[in-house]
PyMOL CGO cylinders between C-alpha atoms (Angstrom):
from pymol import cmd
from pymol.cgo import CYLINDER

trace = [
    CYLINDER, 57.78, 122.45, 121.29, 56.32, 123.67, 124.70, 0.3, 1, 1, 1, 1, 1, 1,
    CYLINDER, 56.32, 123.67, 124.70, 52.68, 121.89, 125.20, 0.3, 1, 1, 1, 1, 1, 1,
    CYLINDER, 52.68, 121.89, 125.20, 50.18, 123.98, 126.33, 0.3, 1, 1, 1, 1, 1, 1,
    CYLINDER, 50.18, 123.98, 126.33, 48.53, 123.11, 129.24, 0.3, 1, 1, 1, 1, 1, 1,
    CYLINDER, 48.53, 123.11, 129.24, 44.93, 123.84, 128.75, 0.3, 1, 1, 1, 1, 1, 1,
    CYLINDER, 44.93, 123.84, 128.75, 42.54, 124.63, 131.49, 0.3, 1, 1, 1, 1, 1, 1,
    CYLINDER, 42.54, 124.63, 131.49, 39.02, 122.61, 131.38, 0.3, 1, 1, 1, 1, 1, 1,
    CYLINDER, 39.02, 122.61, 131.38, 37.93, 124.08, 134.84, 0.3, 1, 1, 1, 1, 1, 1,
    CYLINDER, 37.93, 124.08, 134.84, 36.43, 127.31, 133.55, 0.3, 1, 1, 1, 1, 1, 1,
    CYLINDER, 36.43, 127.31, 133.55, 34.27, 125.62, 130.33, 0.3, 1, 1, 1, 1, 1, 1,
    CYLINDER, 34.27, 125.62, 130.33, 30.69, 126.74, 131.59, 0.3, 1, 1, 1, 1, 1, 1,
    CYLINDER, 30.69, 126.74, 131.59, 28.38, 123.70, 131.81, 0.3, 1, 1, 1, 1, 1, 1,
    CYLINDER, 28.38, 123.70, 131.81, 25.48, 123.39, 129.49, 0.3, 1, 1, 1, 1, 1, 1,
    CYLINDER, 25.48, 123.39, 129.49, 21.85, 124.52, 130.86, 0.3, 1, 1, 1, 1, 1, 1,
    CYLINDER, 21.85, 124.52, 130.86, 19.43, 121.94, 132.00, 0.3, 1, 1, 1, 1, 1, 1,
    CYLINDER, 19.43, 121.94, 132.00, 16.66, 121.38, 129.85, 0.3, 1, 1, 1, 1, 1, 1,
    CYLINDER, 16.66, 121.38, 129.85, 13.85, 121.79, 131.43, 0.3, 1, 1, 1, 1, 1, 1,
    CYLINDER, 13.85, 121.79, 131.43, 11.42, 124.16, 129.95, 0.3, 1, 1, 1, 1, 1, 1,
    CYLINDER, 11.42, 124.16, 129.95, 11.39, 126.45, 132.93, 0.3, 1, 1, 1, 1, 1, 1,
    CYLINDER, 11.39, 126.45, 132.93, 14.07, 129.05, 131.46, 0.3, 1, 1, 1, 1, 1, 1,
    CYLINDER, 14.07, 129.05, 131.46, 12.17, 130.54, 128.36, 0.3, 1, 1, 1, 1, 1, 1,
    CYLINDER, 12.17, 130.54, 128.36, 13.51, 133.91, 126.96, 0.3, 1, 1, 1, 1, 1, 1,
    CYLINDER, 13.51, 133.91, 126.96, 12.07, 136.85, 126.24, 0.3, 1, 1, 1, 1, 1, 1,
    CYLINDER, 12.07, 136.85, 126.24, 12.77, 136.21, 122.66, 0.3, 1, 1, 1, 1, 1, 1,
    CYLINDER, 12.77, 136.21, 122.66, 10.90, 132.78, 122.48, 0.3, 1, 1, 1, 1, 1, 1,
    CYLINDER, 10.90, 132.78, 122.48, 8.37, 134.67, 123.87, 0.3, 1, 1, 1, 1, 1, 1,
    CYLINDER, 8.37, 134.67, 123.87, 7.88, 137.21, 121.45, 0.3, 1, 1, 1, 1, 1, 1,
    CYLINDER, 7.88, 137.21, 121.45, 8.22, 134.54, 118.94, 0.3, 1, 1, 1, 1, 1, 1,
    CYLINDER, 8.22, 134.54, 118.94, 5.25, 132.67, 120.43, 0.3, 1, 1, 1, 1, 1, 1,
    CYLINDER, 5.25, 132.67, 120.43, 3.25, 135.80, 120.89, 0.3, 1, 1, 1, 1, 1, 1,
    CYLINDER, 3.25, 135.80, 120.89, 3.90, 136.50, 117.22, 0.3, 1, 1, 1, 1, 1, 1,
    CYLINDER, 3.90, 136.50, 117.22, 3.06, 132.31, 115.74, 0.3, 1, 1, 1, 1, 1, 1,
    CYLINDER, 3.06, 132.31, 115.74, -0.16, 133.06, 118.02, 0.3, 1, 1, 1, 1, 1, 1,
    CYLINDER, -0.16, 133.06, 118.02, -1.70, 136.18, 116.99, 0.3, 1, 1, 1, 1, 1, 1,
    CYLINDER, -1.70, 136.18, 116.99, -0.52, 134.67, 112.82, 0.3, 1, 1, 1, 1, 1, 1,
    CYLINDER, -0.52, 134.67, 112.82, -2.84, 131.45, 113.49, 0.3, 1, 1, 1, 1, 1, 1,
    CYLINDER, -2.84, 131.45, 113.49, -5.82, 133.56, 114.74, 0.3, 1, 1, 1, 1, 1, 1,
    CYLINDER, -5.82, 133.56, 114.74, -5.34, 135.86, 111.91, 0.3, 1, 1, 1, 1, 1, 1,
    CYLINDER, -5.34, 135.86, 111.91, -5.37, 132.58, 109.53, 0.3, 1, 1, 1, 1, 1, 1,
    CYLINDER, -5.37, 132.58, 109.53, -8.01, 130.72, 111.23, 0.3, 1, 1, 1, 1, 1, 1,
    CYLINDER, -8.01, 130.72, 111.23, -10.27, 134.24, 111.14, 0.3, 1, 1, 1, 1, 1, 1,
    CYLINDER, -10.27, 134.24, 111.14, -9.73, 134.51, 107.66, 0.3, 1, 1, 1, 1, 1, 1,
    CYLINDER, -9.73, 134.51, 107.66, -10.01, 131.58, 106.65, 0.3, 1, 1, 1, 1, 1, 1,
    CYLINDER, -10.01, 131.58, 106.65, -13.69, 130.89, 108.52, 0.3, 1, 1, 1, 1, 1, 1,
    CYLINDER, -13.69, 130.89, 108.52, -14.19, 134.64, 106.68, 0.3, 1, 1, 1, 1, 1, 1,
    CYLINDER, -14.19, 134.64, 106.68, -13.63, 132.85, 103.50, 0.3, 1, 1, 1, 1, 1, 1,
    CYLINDER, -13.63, 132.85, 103.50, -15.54, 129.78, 103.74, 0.3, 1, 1, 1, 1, 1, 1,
    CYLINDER, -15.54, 129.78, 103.74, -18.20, 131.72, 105.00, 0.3, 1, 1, 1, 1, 1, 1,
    CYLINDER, -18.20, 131.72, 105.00, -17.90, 134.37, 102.19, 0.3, 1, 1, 1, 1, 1, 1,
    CYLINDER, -17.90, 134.37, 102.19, -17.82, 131.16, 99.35, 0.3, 1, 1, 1, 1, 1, 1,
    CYLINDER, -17.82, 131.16, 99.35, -21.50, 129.77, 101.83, 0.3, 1, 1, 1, 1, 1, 1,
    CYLINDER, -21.50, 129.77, 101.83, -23.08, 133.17, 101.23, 0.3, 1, 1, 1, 1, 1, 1,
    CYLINDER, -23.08, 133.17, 101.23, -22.07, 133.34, 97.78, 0.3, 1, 1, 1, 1, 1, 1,
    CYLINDER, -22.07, 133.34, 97.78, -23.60, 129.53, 96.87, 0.3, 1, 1, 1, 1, 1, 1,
    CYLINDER, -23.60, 129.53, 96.87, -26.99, 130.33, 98.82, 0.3, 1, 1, 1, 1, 1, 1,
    CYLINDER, -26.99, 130.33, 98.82, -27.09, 133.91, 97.32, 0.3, 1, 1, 1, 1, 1, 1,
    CYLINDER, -27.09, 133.91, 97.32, -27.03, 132.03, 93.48, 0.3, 1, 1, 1, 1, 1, 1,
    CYLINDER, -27.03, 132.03, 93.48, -29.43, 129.49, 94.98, 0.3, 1, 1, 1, 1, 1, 1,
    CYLINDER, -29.43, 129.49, 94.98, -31.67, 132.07, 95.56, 0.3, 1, 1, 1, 1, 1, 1,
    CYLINDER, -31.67, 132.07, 95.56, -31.69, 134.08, 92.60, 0.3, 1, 1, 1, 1, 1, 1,
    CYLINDER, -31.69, 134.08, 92.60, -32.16, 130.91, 90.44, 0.3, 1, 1, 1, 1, 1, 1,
    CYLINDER, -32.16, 130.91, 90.44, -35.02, 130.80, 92.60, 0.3, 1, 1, 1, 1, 1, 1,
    CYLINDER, -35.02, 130.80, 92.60, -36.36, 133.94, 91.67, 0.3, 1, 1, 1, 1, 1, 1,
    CYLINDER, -36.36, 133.94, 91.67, -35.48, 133.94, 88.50, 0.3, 1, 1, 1, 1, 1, 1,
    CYLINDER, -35.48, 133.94, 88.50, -37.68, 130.64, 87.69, 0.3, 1, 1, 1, 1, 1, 1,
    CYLINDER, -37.68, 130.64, 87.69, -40.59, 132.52, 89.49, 0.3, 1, 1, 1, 1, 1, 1,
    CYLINDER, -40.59, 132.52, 89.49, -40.41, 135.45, 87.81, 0.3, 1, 1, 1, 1, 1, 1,
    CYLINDER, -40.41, 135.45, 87.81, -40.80, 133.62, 84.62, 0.3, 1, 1, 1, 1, 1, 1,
    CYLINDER, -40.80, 133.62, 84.62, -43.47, 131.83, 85.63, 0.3, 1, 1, 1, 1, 1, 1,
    CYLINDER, -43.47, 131.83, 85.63, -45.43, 134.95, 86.76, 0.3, 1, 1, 1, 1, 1, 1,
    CYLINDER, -45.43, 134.95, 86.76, -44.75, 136.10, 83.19, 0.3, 1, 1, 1, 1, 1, 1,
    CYLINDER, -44.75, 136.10, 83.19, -45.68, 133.28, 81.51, 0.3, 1, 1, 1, 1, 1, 1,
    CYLINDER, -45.68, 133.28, 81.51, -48.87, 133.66, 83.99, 0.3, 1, 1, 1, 1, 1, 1,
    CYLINDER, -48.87, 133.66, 83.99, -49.31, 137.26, 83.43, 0.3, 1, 1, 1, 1, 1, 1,
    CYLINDER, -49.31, 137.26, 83.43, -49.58, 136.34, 79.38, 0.3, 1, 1, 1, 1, 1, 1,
    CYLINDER, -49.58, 136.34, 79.38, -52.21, 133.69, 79.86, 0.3, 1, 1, 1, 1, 1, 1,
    CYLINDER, -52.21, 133.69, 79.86, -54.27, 136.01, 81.91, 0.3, 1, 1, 1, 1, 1, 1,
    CYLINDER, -54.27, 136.01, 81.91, -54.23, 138.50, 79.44, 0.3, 1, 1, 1, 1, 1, 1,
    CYLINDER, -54.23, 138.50, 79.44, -54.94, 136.20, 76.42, 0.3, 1, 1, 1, 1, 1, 1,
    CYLINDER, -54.94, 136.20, 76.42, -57.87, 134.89, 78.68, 0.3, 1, 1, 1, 1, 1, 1,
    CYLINDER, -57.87, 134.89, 78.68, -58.83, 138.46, 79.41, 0.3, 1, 1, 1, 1, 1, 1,
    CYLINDER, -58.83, 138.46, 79.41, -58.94, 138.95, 75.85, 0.3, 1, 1, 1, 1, 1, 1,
    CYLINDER, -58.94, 138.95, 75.85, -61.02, 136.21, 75.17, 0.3, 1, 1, 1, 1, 1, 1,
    CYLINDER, -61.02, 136.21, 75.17, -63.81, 137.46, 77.78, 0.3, 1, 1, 1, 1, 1, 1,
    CYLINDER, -63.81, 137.46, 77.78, -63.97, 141.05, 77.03, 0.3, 1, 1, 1, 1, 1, 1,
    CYLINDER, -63.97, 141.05, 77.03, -64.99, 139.63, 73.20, 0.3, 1, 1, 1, 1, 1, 1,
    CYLINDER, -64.99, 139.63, 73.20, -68.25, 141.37, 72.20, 0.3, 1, 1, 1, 1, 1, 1,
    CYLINDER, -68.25, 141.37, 72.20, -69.21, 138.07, 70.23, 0.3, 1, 1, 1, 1, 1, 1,
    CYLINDER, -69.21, 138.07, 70.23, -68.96, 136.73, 73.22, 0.3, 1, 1, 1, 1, 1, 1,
    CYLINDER, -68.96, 136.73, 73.22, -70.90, 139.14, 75.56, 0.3, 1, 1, 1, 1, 1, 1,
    CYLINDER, -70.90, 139.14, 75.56, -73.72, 139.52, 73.25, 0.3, 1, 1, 1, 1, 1, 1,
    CYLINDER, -73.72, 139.52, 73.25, -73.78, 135.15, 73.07, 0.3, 1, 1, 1, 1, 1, 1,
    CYLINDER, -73.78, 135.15, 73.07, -74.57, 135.14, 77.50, 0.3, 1, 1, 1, 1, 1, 1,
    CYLINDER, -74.57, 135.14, 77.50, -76.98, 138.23, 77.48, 0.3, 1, 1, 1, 1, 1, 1,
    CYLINDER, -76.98, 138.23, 77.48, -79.19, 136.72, 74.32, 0.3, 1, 1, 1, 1, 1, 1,
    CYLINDER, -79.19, 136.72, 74.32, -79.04, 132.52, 76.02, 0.3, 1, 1, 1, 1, 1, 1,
    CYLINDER, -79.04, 132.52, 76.02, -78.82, 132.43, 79.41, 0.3, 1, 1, 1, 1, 1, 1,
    CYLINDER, -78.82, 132.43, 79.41, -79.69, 136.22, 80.39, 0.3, 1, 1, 1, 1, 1, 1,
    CYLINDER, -79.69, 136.22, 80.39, -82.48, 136.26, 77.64, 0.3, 1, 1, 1, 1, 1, 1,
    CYLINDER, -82.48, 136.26, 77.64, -81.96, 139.89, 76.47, 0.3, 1, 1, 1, 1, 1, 1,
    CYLINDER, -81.96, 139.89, 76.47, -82.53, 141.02, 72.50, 0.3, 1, 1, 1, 1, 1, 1,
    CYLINDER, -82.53, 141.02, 72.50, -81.24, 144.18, 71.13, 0.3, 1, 1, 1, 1, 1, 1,
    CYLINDER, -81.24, 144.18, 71.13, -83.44, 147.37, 71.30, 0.3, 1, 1, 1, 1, 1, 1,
    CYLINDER, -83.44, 147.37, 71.30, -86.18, 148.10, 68.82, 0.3, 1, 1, 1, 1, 1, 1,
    CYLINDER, -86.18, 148.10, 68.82, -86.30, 151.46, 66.96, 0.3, 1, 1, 1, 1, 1, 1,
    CYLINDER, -86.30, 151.46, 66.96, -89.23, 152.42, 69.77, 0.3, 1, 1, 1, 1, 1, 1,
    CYLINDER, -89.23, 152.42, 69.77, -87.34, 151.39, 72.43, 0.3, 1, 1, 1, 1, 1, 1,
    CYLINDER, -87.34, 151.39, 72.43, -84.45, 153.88, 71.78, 0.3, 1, 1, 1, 1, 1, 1,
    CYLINDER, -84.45, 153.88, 71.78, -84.51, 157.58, 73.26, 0.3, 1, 1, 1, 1, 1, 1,
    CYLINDER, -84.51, 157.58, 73.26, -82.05, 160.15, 71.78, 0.3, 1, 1, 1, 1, 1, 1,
    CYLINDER, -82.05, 160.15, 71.78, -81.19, 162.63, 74.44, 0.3, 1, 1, 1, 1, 1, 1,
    CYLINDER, -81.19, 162.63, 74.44, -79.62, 166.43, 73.14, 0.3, 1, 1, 1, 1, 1, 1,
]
cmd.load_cgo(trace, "trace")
């Protein structure tokens, strides 16, 4: 059998590495990674700020809630007291003790037609 004689004097020579060759294609890659982080870290903050908003929001209509029903329960016991001073019993009891009035007399009463 013949041997082949095989030439080693055209095998190209690997490239240096030293960062200074970059692609096009690594670039477009890196351009790409880039603008898919900002996207993430945008949405993200978007969410935790959305989930912030949504906690305070409930805080505050708890809030408002618990007030309202305290101006209800407020609103009843003005009304009850209300009540209790309109009373006629009442009314007549201060003008006859401490304002020392007395119902009308027959003479004392005019009928106007």
């Amino acid at each position: 059998m013949a041997q082949a004689r095989t030439d080693y004097t055209k095998v190209a020579a690997p490239r240096a590495l030293g960062g200074l060759e970059v692609t096009p294609h690594r670039i477009d890659i890196f351009k790409y990674l880039m603008i898919c982080m900002v996207l993430f870290t945008m949405v993200s903050v978007f969410h935790v700020w959305s989930r912030f908003k949504l906690v305070d929001l409930n805080l505050q209509i708890s809030e408002i809630s618990r007030q309202l029903s305290e101006a209800g329960q407020e609103q009843k016991r003005l009304k009850l007291e209300a009540a209790s001073l309109k009373a006629p019993a009442r009314i007549e009891a201060i003008a006859k003790n401490e304002l020392g009035m007395a119902l009308p007399t027959k003479q004392q009463v005019i009928y106007v037609k």
